[in-house]
MARKOL-921763 format. One record per residue (C-alpha): residue in three letters; residue number from 0; x, y, z. Coordinates in steps of 0.1 Angstrom, whole numbers, plus 5000, padded with zeros to 4 digits. Each point is the difference from the previous one (the first is absolute). Example, Ala and Ser with C-alpha at 12.3 -4.5 7.8 and 13.67 -1.06 7.14 Angstrom:
2
PT rest  nr   px   py   pz
PT  ALA   0 5123 4955 5078
PT  SER   1 5014 5034 4993
***
This chain:
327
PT rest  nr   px   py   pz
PT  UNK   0 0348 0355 2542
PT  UNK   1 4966 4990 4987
PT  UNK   2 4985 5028 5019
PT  UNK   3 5022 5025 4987
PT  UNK   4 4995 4990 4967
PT  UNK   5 4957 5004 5004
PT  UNK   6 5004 5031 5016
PT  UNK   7 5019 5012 4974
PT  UNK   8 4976 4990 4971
PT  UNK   9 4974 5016 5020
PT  UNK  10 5016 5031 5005
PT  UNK  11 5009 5003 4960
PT  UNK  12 4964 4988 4997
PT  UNK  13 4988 5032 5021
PT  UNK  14 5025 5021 4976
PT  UNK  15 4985 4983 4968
PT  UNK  16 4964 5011 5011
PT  UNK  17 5003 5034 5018
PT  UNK  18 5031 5017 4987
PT  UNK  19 4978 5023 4982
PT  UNK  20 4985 5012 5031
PT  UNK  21 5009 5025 5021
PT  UNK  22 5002 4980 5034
PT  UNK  23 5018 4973 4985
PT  UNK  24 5025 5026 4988
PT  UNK  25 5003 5015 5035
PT  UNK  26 5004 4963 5014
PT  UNK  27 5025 4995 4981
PT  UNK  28 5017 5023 5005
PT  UNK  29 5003 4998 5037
PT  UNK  30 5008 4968 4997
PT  UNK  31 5028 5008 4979
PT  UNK  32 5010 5026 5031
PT  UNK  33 4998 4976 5023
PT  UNK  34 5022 4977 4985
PT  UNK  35 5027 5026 4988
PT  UNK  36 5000 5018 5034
PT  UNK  37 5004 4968 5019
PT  UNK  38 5027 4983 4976
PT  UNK  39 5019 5039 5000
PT  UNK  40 4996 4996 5044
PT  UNK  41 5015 4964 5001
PT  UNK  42 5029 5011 4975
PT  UNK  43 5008 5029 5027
PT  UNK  44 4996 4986 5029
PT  UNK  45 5024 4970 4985
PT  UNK  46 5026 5023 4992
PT  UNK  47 5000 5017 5030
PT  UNK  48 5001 4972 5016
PT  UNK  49 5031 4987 4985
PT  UNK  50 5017 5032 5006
PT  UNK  51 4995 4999 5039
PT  UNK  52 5014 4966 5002
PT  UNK  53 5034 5008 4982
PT  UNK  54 4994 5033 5020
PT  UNK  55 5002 4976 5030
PT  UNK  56 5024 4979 4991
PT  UNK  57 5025 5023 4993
PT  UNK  58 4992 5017 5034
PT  UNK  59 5006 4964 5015
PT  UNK  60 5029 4993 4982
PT  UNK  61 5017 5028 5015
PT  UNK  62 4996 4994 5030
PT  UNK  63 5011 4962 4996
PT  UNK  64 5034 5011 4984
PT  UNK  65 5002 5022 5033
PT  UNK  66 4994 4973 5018
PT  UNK  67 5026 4982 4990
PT  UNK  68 5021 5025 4999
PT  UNK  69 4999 5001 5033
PT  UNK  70 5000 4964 5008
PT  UNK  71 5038 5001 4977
PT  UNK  72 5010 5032 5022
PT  UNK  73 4989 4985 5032
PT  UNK  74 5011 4965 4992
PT  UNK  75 5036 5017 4992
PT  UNK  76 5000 5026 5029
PT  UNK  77 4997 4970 5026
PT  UNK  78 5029 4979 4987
PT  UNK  79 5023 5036 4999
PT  UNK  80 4989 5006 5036
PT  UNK  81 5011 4962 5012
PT  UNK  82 5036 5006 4975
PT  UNK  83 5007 5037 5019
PT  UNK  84 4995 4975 5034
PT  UNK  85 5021 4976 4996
PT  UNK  86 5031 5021 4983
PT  UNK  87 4996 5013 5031
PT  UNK  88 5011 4973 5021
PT  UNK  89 5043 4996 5004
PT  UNK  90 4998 4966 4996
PT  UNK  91 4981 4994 4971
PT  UNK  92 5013 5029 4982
PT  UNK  93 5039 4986 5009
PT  UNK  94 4993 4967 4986
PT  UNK  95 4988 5012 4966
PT  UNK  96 5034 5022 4998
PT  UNK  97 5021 4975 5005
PT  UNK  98 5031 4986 4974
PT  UNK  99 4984 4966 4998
PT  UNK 100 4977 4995 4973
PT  UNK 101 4986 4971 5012
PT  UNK 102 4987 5016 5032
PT  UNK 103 4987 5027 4985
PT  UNK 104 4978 4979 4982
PT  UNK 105 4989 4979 5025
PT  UNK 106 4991 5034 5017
PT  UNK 107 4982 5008 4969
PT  UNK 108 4981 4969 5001
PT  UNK 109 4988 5004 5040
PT  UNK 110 4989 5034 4991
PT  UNK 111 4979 4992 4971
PT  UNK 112 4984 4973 5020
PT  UNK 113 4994 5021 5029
PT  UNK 114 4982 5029 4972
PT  UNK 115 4980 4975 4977
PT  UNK 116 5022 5016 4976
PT  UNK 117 5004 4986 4964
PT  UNK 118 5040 5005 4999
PT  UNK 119 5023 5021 5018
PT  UNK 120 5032 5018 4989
PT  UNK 121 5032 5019 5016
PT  UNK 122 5028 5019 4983
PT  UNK 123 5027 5014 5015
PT  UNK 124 5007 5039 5003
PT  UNK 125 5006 5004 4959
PT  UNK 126 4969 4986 4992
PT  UNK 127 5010 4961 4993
PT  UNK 128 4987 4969 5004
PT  UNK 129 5010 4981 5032
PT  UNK 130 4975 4979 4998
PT  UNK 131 4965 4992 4988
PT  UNK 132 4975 4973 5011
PT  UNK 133 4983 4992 4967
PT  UNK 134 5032 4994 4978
PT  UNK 135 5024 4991 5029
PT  UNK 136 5030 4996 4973
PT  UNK 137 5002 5038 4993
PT  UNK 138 5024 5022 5012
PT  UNK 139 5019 5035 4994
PT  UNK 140 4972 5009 4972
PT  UNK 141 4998 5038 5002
PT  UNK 142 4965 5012 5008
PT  UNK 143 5011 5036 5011
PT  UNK 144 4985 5013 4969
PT  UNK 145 4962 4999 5006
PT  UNK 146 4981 5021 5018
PT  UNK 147 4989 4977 5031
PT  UNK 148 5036 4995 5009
PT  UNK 149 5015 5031 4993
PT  UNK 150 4970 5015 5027
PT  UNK 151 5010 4977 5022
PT  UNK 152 5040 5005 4996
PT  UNK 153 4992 5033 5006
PT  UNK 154 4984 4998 5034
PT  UNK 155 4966 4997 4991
PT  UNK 156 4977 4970 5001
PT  UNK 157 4978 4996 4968
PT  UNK 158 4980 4981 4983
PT  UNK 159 4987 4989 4964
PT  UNK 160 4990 4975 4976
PT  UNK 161 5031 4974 4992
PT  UNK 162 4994 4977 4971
PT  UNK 163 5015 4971 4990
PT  UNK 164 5009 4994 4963
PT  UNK 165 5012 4965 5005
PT  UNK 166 4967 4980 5020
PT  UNK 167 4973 5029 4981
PT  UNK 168 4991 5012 5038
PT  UNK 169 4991 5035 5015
PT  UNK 170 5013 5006 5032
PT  UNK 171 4994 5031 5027
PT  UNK 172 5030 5005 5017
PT  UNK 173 5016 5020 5032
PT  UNK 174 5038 5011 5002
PT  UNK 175 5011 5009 5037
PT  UNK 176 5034 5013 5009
PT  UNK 177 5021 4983 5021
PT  UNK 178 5019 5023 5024
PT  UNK 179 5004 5004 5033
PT  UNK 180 4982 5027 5007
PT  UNK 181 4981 5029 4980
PT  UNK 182 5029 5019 4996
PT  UNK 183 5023 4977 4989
PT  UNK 184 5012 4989 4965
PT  UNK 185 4977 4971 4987
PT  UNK 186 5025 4970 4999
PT  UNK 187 4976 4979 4979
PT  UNK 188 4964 4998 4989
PT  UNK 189 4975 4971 5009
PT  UNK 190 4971 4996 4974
PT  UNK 191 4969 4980 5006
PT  UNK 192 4975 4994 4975
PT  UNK 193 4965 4983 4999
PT  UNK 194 4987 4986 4968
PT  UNK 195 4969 5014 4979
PT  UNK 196 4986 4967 4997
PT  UNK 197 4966 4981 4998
PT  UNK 198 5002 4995 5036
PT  UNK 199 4997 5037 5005
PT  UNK 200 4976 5006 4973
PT  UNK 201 4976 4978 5020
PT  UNK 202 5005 5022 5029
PT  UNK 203 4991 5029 4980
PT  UNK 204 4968 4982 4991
PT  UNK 205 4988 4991 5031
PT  UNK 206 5006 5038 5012
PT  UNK 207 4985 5016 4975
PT  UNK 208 4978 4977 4982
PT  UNK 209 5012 5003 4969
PT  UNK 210 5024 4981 4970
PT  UNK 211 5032 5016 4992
PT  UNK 212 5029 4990 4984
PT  UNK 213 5036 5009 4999
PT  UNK 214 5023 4999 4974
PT  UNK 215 5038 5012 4989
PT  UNK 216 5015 5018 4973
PT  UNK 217 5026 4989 4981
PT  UNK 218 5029 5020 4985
PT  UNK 219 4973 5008 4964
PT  UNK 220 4977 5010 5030
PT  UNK 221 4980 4967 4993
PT  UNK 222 4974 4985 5024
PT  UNK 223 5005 4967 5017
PT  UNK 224 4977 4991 5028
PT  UNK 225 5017 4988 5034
PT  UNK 226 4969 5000 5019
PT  UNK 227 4964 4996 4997
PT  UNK 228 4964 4988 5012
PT  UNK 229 4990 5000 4968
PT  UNK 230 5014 4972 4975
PT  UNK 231 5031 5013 4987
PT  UNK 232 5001 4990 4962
PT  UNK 233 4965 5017 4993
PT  UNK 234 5011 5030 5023
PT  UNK 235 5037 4999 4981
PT  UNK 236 4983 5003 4967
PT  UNK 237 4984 5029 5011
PT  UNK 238 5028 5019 5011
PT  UNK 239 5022 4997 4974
PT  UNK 240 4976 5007 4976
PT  UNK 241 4993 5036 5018
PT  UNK 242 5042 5003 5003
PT  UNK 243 4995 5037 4988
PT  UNK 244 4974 5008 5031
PT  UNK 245 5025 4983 5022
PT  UNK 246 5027 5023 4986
PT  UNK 247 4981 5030 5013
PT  UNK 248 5005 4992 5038
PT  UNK 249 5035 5016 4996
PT  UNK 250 4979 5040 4999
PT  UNK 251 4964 4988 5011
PT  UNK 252 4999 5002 5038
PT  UNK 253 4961 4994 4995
PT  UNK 254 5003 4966 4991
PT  UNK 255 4991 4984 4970
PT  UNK 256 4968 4981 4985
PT  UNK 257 4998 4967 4985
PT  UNK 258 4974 4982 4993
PT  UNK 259 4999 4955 4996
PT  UNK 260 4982 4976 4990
PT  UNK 261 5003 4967 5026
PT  UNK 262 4982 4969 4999
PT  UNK 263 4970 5022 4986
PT  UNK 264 5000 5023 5021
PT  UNK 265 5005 5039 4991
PT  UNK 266 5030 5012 5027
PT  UNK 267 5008 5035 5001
PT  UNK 268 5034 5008 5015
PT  UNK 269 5020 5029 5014
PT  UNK 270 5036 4999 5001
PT  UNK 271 5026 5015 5022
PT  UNK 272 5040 5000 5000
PT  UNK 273 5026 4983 5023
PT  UNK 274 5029 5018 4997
PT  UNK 275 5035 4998 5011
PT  UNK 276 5019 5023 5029
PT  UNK 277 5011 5019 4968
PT  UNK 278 4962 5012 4987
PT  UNK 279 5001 4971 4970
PT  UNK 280 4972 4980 4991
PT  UNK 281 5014 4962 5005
PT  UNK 282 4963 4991 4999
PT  UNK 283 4965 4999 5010
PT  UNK 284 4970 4991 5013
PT  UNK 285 4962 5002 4986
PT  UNK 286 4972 4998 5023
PT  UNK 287 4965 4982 4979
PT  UNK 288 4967 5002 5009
PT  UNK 289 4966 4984 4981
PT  UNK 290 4982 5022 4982
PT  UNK 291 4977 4977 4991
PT  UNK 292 4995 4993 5036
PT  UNK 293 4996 5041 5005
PT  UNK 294 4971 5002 4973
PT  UNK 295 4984 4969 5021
PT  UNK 296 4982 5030 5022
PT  UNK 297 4990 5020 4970
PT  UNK 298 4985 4979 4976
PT  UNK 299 4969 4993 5024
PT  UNK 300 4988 5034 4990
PT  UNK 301 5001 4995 4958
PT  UNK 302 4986 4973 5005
PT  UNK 303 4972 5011 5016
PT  UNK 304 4992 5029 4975
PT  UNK 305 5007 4972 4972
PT  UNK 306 4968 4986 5018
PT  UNK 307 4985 5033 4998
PT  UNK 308 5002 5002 4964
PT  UNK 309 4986 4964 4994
PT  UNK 310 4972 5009 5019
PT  UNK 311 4993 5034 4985
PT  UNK 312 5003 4982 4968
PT  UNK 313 4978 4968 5011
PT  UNK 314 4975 5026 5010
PT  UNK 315 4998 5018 4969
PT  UNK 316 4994 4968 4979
PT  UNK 317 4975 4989 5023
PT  UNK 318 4981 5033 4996
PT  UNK 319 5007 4998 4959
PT  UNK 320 4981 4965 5003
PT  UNK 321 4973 5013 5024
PT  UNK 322 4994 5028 4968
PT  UNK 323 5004 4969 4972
PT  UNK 324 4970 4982 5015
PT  UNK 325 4980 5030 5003
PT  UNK 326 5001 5012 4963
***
């Protein structure tokens, strides 16, 4: 700082004795230029700067809600293609239609084991319960109504988010027919589901290489977060506080942007909808990236025009003193 502080004496010393002169006026002037054109270069190159990283990350952020997209679709596609299997085979399918409850569910049971599925449900040909694995007390509760099952009650297999009110989890489920063949009657529905849980936000981390987080909406269409890499009460507080951007997933198809701050760190998010067989948006997901870690690569270059100016401006105060000592 010392030096700073003589060079800057000597340059107001070089002012004090030559600013009636015509070359100190010229100096000066330049100086001036130098300075302002320098300061006005690092401002723009700054901003530019900043606007090519959320440029980027909104680029990247695209492609990481594609990505798991596609990791829910394929994720889902695989256990539909082992359900349409085993419906398939007499025995299997014949045990799950029979009059005893209690094979039924023990049925249930083998198949979810032999999936990896969460829970597994059948219903007779009207659409109720037979049996469910996760709340093996319930029966003849009428689930014709919703989309998933009336697909599948129809003869077709589908698929969609499933959430649970009661245990605040988001499923992705599968209902297959049962029937005998493809032109016969369905004579109940098997439904398999796999949760949207921690467990498989990891796996969306390690494939993509980036945080997301899931969450559910409640009847008000409020957030609650069932899955995340992040830690969930700072992530929770963000969502709800941006319920209204949330909201917007019903129209947007583009996703939606959010933006955190986590541990102090500046996240920017884009968020995507889970919806049910039906089209409705029973939750979400929001894929975060670092923007902080994204300006990393760009603030090498202000920096070095900061540098720049110091030295255009350490220059012109060593030249003011070179023109002190002289006069």
């Amino acid at each position: 700082m010392r030096w700073m502080v003589l060079l800057a004496g000597a340059w107001w010393q070089a002012w004090a004795r030559w600013r009636g002169g015509l070359a100190a006026r010229i100096f000066f002037a330049a100086t001036l230029l130098v300075v302002v054109v320098l300061g006005l270069t690092f401002g723009l190159t700054s901003l530019e700067a900043h606007r090519t990283v959320d440029e980027s990350i909104r680029r990247a952020l695209v492609g990481r809600r594609r990505g798991v997209q596609a990791f829910l679709a394929g994720r889902t596609t695989a256990l539909a293609g082992m359900s349409g299997a085993s419906v398939q085979v007499p025995q299997f399918r014949e045990r799950l239609l029979q009059r005893s409850r209690g094979d039924v569910l023990d049925q249930a049971e083998e198949y979810r084991h032999l999936l990896g599925a969460s829970w597994v449900l059948v219903t007779n040909d009207r659409g109720l319960l037979v049996a469910r694995t996760d709340y093996p007390a319930e029966f003849d509760i009428d689930l014709s109504r919703g989309a998933l099952m009336a697909g599948a009650l129809s003869g077709e297999q589908a698929d969609g988010a499933w959430l649970d009110d009661r245990a605040q989890r988001l499923y992705m489920a599968v209902a297959t027919p049962l029937r005998a063949s493809p032109d016969a009657a369905p004579q109940g529905v098997l439904v398999a589901a796999y949760e949207v849980g921690d467990t498989l936000a990891q796996e969306i981390k390690q494939a993509s290489g980036s945080d997301v987080v899931f969450f559910a909406l409640d009847t008000l269409d409020r957030p609650h977060v069932v899955a995340s890499t992040l830690p969930r009460e700072d992530i929770e507080r963000v969502l709800v506080a941006d319920t209204a951007a949330l909201r917007r997933l019903q129209q947007d198809s583009a996703g939606v942007g959010l933006s955190a701050q986590v541990a102090g760190e500046h996240l920017v998010g884009l968020a995507g909808p889970i919806r049910s067989a039906g089209g409705s948006v029973y939750g979400g997901f929001v894929s975060f990236c670092s923007r902080d870690a994204e300006l990393a690569a760009f603030r090498a270059l202000p920096r070095t025009i900061l540098i720049a100016v110091a030295l255009g401006i350490g220059l012109a105060l060593v030249i003011a003193l070179a023109l002190a000592r002289q006069a």
